[in-house]
C-alpha positions as CSV (number, residue, x, y, z in Angstrom):
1,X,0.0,0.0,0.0
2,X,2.7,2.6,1.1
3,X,4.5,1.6,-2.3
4,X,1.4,3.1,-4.3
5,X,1.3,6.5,-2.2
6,X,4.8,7.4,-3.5
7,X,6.6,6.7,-6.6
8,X,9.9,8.8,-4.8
9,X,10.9,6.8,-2.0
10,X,12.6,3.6,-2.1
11,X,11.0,0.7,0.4
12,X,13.7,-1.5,1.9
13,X,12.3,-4.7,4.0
14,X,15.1,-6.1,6.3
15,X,15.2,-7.3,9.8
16,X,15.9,-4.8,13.2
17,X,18.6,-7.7,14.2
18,X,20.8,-6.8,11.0
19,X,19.8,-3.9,9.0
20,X,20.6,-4.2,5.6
21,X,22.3,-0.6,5.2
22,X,26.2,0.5,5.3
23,X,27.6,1.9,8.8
24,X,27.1,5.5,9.0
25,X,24.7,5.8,6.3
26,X,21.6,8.1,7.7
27,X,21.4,11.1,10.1
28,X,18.1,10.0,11.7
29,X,16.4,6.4,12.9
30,X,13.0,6.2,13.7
31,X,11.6,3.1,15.5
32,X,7.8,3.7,16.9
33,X,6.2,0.7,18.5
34,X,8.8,-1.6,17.4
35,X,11.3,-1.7,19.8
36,X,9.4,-4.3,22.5
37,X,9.2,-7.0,19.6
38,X,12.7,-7.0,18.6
39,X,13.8,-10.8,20.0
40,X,17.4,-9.0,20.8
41,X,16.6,-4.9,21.9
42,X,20.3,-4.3,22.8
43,X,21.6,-5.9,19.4
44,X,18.8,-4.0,17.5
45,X,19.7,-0.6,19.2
46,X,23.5,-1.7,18.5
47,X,22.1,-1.5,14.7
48,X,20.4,1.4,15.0
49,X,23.6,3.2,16.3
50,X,26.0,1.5,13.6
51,X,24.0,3.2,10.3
52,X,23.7,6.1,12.0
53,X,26.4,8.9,11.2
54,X,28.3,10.6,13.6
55,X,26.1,13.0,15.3
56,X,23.4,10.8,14.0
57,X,20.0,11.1,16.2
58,X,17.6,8.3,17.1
59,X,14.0,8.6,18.4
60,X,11.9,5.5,19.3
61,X,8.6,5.2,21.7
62,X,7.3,1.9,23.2
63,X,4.7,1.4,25.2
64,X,5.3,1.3,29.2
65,X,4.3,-1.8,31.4
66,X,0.4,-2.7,30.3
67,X,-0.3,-2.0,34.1
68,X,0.0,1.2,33.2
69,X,-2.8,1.8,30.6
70,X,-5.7,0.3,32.5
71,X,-8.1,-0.9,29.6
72,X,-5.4,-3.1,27.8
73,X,-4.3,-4.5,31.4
74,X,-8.4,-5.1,32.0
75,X,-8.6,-6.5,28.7
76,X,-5.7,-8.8,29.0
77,X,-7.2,-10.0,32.4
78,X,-10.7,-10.3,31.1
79,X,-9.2,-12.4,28.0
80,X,-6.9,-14.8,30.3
81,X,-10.2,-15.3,32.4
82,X,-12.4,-16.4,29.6
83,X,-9.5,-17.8,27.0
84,X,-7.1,-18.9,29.8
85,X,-3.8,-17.6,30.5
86,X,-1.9,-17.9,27.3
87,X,-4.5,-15.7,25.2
88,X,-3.1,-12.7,26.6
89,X,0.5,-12.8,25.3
90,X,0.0,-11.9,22.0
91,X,-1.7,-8.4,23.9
92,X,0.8,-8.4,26.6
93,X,3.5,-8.3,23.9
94,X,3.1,-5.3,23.0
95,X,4.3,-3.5,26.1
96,X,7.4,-3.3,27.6
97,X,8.2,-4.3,31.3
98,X,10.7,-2.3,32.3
99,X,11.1,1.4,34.2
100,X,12.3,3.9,31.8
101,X,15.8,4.2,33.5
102,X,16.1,1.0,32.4
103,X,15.3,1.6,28.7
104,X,17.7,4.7,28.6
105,X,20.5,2.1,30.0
106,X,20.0,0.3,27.0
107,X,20.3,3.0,24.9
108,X,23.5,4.1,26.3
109,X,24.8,0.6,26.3
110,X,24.4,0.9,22.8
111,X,26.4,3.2,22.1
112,X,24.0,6.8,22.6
113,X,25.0,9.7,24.3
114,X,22.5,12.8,25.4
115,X,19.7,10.1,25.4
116,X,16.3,11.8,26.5
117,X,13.6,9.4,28.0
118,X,10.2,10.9,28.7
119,X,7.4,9.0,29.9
120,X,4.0,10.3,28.0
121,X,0.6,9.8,28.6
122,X,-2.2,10.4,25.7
123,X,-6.1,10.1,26.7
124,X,-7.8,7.3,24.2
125,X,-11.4,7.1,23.5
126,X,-13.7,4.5,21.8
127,X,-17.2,5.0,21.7
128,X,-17.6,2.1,24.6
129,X,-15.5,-0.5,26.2
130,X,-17.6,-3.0,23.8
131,X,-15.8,-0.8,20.6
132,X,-12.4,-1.3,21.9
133,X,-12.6,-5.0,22.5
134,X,-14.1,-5.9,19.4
135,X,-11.1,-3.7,17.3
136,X,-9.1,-6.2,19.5
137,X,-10.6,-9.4,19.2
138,X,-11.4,-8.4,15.2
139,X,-8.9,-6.0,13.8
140,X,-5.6,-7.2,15.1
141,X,-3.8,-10.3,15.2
142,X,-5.8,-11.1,18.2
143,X,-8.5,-12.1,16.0
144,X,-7.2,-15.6,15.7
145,X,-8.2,-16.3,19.0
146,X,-11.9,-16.7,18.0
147,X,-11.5,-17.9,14.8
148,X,-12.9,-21.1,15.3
149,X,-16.0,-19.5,16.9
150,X,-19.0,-19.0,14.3
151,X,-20.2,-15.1,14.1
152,X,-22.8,-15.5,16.8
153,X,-19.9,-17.4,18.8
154,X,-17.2,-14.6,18.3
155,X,-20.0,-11.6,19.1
156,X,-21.2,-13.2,22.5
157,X,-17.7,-14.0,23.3
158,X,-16.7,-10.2,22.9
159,X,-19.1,-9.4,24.6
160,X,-18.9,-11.4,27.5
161,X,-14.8,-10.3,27.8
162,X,-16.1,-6.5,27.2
163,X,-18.4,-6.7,30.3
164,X,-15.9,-7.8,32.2
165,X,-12.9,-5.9,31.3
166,X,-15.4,-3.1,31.5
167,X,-15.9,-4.5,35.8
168,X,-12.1,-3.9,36.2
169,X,-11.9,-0.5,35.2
170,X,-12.5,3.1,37.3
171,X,-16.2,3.8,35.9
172,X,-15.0,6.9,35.6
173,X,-13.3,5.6,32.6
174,X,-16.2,4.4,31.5
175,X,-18.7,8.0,31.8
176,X,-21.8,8.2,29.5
177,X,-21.0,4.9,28.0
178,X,-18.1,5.9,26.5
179,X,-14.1,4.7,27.3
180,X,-11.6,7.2,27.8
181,X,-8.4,5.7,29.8
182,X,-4.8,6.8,29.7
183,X,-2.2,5.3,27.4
184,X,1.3,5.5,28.8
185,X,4.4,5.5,26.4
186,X,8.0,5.7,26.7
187,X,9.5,8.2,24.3
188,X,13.4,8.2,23.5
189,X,15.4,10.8,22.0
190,X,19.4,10.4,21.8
191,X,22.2,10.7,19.8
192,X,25.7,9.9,18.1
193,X,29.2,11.9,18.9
């Protein structure tokens, strides 16, 4: 799709583990919610710094500990109680669990100096918890977990894990049927000398 939007720019696929670019060949990197999937994050931020050119900068934002957005932590304890306790990894995955001192060590380790990590939090809304776990259980790679459930199936088993991720969370989250919960991110500046 991103291939039909521009005729200008030149789409290279390669993995984070060994990017397939000369040392020292671009002033910025850009890694946003990538980061916690890497299956090495110090030897993918050790590639990030080696194509980077001196004074090179790098800016990447993952999300904090799912604890700390309380609808995905209510919806991954709402799925493990209904699909049992491995449904929730795929979910859980995309969070990091670590303190953000501990993601600016890495960074250092690999090789960044004048690294920056702030720890943001952005309101998100869906029109109702039921909204946000059907986008889950239908629109992401989640969705395999009911695909052996028939429509009527997959509805009444969203719904059943929307009530009750719904019973976990502050109702004030959940005013005038809407949900409206914080989503907290870690985001990293830094650079090369």
């Amino acid at each position: 799709m991103a291939r039909t939007k521009s005729t200008k720019v030149e789409w290279i696929e390669g993995s984070a583990l060994d990017l397939p670019f000369e040392a020292h060949s671009f002033d910025v990197v850009l890694c946003q919610l990538g980061l916690q999937f890497f299956p090495d994050r110090p030897l993918a931020l050790r590639e990030m710094a080696r194509v980077l050119k001196p004074r090179g900068r790098v800016g990447l934002s993952v999300y904090s500990a799912i604890e700390q957005t309380p609808a995905a932590h209510a919806f991954v304890q709402a799925l493990d109680s209904f699909l049992g306790p491995q449904s929730s990894r795929t979910k859980r995955s995309e969070h990091l669990s670590c303190a953000a001192e501990d993601l600016g060590d890495w960074v250092r380790q690999a090789g960044f100096e004048d690294v920056n990590v702030a720890t943001v939090s952005k309101q998100i809304s869906f029109p109702s918890a039921l909204d946000y776990v059907r986008f889950q259980l239908t629109a992401t790679p989640m969705a395999a977990l009911l695909k052996s459930e028939d429509g009527p199936g997959r509805e009444r088993m969203i719904a059943a894990v929307a009530d009750d991720a719904a019973a976990r969370l502050d109702p004030a989250m959940l005013a005038n049927g809407e949900l409206t919960f914080p989503q907290q991110s870690f985001v990293v500046t830094a650079s090369l000398h």
